[in-house]
C-alpha positions as CSV (number, residue, x, y, z in Angstrom):
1,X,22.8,-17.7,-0.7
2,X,21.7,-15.5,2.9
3,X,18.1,-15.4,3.4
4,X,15.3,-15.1,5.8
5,X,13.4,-18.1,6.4
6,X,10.2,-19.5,8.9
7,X,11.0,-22.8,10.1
8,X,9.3,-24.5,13.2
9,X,6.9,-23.1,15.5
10,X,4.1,-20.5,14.4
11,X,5.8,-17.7,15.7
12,X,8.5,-15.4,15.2
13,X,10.6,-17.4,17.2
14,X,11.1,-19.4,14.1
15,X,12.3,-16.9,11.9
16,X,16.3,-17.0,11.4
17,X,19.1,-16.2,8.6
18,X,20.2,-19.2,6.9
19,X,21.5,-20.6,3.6
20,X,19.6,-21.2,0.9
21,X,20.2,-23.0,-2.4
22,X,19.7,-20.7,-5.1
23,X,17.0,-21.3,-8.2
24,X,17.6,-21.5,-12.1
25,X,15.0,-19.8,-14.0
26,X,12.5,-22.0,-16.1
27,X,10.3,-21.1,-18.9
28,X,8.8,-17.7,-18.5
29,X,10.9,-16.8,-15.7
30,X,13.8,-14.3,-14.5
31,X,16.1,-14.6,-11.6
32,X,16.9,-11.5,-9.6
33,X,20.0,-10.1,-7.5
34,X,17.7,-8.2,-5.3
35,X,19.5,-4.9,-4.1
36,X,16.9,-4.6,-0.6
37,X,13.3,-5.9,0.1
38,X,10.5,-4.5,2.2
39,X,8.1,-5.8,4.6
40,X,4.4,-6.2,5.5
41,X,2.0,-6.9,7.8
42,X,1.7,-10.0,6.1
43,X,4.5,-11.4,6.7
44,X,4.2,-11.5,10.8
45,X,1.0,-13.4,9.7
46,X,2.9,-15.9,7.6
47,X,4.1,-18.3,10.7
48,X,0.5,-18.6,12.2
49,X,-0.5,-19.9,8.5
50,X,2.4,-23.3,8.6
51,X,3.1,-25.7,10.5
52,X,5.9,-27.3,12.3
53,X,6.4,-30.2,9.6
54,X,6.6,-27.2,6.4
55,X,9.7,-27.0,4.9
56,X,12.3,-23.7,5.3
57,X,10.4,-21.0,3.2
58,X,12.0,-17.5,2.4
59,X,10.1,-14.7,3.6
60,X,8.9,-11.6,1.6
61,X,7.1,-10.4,-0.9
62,X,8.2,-7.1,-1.9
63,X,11.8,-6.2,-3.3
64,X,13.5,-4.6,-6.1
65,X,16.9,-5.3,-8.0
66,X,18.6,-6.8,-11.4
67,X,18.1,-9.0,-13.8
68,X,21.0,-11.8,-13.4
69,X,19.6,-14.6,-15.5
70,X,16.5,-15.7,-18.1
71,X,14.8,-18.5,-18.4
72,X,13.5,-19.9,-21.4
73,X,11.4,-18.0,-24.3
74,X,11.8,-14.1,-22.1
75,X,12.5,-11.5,-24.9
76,X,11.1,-8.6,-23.5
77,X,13.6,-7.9,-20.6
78,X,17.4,-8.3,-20.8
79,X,20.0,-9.4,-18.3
80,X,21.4,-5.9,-16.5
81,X,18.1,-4.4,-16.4
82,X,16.7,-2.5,-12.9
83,X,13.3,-3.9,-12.0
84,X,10.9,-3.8,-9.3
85,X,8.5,-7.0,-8.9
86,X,4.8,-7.1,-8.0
87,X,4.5,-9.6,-5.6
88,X,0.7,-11.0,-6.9
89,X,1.6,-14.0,-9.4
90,X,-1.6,-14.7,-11.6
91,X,-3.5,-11.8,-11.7
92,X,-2.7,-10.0,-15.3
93,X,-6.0,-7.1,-15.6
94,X,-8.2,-5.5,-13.6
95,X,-10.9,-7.6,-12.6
96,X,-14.2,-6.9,-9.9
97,X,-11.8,-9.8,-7.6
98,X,-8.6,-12.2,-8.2
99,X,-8.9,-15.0,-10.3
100,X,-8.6,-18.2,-8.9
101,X,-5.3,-19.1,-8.5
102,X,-4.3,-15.9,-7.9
103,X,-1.2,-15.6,-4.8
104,X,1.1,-13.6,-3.3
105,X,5.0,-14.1,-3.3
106,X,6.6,-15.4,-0.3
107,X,4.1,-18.2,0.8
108,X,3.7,-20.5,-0.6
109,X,6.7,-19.3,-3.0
110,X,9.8,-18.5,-1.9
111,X,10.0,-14.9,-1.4
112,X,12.1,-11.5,-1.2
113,X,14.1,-12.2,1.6
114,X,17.2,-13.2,0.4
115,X,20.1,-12.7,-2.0
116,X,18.2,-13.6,-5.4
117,X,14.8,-15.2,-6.2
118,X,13.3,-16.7,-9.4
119,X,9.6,-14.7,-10.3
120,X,7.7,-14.8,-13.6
121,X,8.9,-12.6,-16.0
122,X,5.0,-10.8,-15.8
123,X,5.5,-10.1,-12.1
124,X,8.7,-7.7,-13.0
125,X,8.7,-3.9,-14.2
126,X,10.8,-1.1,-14.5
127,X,12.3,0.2,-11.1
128,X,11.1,3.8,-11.5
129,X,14.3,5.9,-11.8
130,X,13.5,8.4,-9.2
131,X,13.2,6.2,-6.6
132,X,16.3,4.5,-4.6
133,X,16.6,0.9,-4.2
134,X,14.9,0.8,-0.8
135,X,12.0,2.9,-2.0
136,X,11.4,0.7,-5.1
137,X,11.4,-2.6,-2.9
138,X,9.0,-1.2,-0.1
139,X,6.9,0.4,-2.4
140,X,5.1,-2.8,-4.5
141,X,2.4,-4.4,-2.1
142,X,1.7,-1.4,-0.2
143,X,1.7,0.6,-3.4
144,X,-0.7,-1.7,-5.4
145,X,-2.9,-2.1,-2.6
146,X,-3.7,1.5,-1.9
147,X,-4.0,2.1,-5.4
148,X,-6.8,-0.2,-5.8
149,X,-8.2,1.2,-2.6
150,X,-8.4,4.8,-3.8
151,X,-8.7,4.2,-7.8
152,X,-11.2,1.0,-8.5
153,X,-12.9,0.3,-5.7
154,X,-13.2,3.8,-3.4
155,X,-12.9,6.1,-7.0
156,X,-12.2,9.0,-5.3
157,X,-12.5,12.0,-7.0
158,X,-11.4,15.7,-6.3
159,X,-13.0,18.0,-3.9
160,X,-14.2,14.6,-1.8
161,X,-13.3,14.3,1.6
162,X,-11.8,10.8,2.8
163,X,-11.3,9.5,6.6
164,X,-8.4,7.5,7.1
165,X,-8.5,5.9,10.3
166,X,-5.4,4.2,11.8
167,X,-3.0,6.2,9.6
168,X,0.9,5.2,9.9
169,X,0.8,2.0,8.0
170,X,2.8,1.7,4.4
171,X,-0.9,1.5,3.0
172,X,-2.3,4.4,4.6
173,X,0.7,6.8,4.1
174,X,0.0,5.5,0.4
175,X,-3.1,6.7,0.6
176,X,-2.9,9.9,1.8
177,X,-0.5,10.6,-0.9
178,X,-3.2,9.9,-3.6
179,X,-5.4,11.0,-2.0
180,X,-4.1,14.8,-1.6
181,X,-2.6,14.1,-5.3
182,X,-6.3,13.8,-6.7
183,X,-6.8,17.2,-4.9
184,X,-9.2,15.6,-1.8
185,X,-9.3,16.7,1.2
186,X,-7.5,14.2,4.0
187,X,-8.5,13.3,7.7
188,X,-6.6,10.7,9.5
189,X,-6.4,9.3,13.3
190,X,-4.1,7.5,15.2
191,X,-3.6,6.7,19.1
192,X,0.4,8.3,19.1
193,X,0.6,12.0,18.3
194,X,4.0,11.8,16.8
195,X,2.2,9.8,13.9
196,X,-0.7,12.6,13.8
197,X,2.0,14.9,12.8
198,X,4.2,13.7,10.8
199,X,0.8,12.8,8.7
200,X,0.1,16.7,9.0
201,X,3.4,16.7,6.7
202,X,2.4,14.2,4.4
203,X,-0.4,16.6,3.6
204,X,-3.6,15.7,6.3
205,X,-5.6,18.5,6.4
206,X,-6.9,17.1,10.2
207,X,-4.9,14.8,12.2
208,X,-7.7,13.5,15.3
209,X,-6.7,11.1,18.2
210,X,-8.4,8.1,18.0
211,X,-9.2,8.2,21.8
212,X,-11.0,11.7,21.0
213,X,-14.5,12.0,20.7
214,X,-15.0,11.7,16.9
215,X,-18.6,13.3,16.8
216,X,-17.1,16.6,18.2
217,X,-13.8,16.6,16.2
218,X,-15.6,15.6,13.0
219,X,-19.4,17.7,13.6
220,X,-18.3,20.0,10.6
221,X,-17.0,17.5,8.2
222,X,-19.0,15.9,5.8
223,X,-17.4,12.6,4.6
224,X,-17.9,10.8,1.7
225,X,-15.6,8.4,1.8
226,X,-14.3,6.2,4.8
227,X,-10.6,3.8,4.2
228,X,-11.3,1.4,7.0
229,X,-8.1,-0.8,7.9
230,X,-8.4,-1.8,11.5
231,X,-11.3,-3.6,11.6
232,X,-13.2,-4.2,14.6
233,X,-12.0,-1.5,16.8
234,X,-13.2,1.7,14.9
235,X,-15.3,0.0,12.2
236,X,-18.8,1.5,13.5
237,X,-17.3,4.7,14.9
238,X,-16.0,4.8,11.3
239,X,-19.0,4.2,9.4
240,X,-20.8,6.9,12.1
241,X,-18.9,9.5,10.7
242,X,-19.9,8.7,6.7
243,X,-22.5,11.1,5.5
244,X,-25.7,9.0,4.1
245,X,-24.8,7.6,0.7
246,X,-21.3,7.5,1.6
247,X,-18.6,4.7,1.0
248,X,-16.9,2.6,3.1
249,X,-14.1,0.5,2.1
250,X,-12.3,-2.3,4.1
251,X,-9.0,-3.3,2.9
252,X,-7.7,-4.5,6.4
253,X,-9.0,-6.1,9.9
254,X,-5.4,-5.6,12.1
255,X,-7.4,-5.3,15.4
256,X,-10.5,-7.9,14.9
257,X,-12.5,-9.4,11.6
258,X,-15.8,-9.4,13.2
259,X,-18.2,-6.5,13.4
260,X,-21.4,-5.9,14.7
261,X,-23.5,-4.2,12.2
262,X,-26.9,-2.7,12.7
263,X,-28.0,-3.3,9.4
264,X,-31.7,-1.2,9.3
265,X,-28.9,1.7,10.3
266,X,-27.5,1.1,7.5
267,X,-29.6,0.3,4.9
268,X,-32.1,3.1,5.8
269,X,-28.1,5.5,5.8
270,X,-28.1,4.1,2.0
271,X,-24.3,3.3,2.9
272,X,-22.0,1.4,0.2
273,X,-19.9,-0.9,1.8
274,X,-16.6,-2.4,-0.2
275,X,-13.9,-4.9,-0.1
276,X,-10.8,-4.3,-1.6
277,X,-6.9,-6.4,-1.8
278,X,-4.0,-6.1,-3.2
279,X,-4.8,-5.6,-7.7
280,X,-3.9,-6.8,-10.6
281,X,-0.4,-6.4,-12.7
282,X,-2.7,-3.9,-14.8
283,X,-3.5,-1.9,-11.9
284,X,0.1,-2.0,-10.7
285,X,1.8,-0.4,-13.9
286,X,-0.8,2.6,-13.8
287,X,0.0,3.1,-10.2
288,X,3.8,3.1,-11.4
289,X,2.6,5.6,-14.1
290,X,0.7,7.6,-10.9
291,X,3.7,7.7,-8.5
292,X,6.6,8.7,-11.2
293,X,3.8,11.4,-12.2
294,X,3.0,13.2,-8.9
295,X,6.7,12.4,-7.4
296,X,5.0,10.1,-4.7
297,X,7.6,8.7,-2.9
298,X,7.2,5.7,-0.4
299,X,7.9,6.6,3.9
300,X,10.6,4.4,5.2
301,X,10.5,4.3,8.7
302,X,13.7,2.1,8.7
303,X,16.2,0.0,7.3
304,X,17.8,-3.0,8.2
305,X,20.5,-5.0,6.9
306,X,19.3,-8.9,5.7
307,X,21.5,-9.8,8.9
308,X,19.2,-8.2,11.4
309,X,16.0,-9.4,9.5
310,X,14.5,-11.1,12.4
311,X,15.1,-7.6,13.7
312,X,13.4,-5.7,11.1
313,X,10.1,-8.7,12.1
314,X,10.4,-7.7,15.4
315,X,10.3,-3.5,15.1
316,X,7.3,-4.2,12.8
317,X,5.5,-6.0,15.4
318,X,5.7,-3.3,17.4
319,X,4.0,-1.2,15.5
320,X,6.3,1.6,16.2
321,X,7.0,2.8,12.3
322,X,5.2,5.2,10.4
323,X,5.5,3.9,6.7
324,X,7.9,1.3,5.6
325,X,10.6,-1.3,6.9
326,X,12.8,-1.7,4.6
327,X,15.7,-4.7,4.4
328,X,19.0,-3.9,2.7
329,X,20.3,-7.2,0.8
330,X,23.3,-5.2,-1.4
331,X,24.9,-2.3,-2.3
């Protein structure tokens, strides 16, 4: 089979199309004909994380398509049936962290790049019906994780209002959605306009330049709740901007995982400060049960076919998209 593999140097260099044998199902397992498969930030990270000696591993960890084949002792899904797959393998209910064990398909895994894959038949659900085969395989990771962000960890609630720095990610345009869904008021930044407004038509009820001068835009805002995914860069201008007893919750670090905190700052603030990942399989059929709800569809920036993948690695890089890459793998 066609797939997208890392082989070689720890850079994206190393990523090419080749051939791939393909995988039986074994106990408690399914095999897929994925229809398309979606990227993430996770996946330009994946090269720095082997070395030269690893094998050929298929990229990807989101992706949606049909049941081809069972494995052994799987009653509860038949051959023919439209699924969607949550790419965390070992991490059933909602739990304060993952349990150990707990990883993410596509390393060390095979993954989503490519014309089937074999997943446990736990890590599949039903491909929500209103949602096209490129929706349903860029929405998992992104999905799950922003669901988590806003749900279990941040609990945001209506009439709150919720900074979203760094807003153009599949994450963050997540986010948003939920967050104007559960009737909060939105503010996002980002260093290109064109992403400050098409968030204005996602809902953001302020769109702010991240070069701006955030006590001026922000003086008549009174923030309960900060999404932080960039890390160094705005982490204290974020946490500035929280009203005392506000929460802050990380769930990223793309532009430096250090931070300087003044702690008596913060402590004397009474600030909650959070961590937050991807969530369990639990967490990811409510947020199915969320999205099919509210009509909250995933924003794909663009799509490529599985022949220009190292394409679709490259585009993402650039950090030119505003929502999703997506990969088409059939029609």
């Amino acid at each position: 089979m066609k797939a997208i593999v890392h082989k070689g140097f720890n850079d994206l260099s190393s990523i090419y199309m080749t051939e791939m044998k393909e995988n039986s199902p074994k106990k408690g397992e399914v095999k897929i004909q994925l229809k398309a498969a979606g990227l993430n930030h996770r996946d330009l990270l994946i090269p720095n994380r082997r070395s030269e000696e690893d094998p050929a591993l298929i990229l990807g960890s989101d992706g949606a398509g049909i049941i081809q084949q069972l494995g052994e002792g799987v009653t509860n899904v038949q051959v023919g049936d439209e699924v969607v797959i949550n790419p965390g393998i070992g991490w059933k209910e909602n739990s304060e962290a993952p349990p150990d064990g707990f990883e993410i398909l596509g390393m060390p895994a095979h993954g989503t790049f490519a014309e089937t894959v074999v997943v446990p038949v736990e890590s599949v659900a039903r491909k929500p019906q209103f949602l096209t085969w490129e929706e349903s395989a860029v929405m998992p990771l992104a999905a799950l994780t922003a669901y988590r962000v806003v749900f279990t960890r941040a609990k945001v609630k209506e009439g709150q209002t919720v900074f979203i720095p760094g807003i153009g990610s599949g994450v963050a345009t997540y986010i948003l959605q939920y967050v104007k869904a559960l009737g909060a008021k939105a503010i996002v930044s980002s260093r290109q306009e064109d992403k400050l407004s098409m968030a204005k038509k996602l809902g953001a009820d302020l769109a702010i330049h991240t070069n701006s001068n955030w006590d001026d835009e922000l003086s008549n805002e009174h923030i309960d709740i900060v999404i932080e995914c960039i890390g160094a860069a705005t982490f204290n201008r974020s946490l500035s901007q929280l009203r005392k007893g506000g929460t802050i919750v990380a769930f990223g670090a793309s532009a430096g995982d250090e931070v300087k905190l003044d702690l008596r700052s913060f402590f004397y603030g009474q600030y909650n400060l959070l961590g937050s990942t991807m969530g369990s399989h639990e967490e990811f059929l409510e947020m199915l049960t969320f999205i099919e709800k509210h009509n909250i569809k995933p924003i794909i920036d663009k799509v490529f076919p599985l022949e220009e993948g190292k394409a679709a690695f490259e585009y993402l890089e650039s950090a030119k998209q505003f929502g999703k890459v997506a990969i088409k793998i059939a029609e």
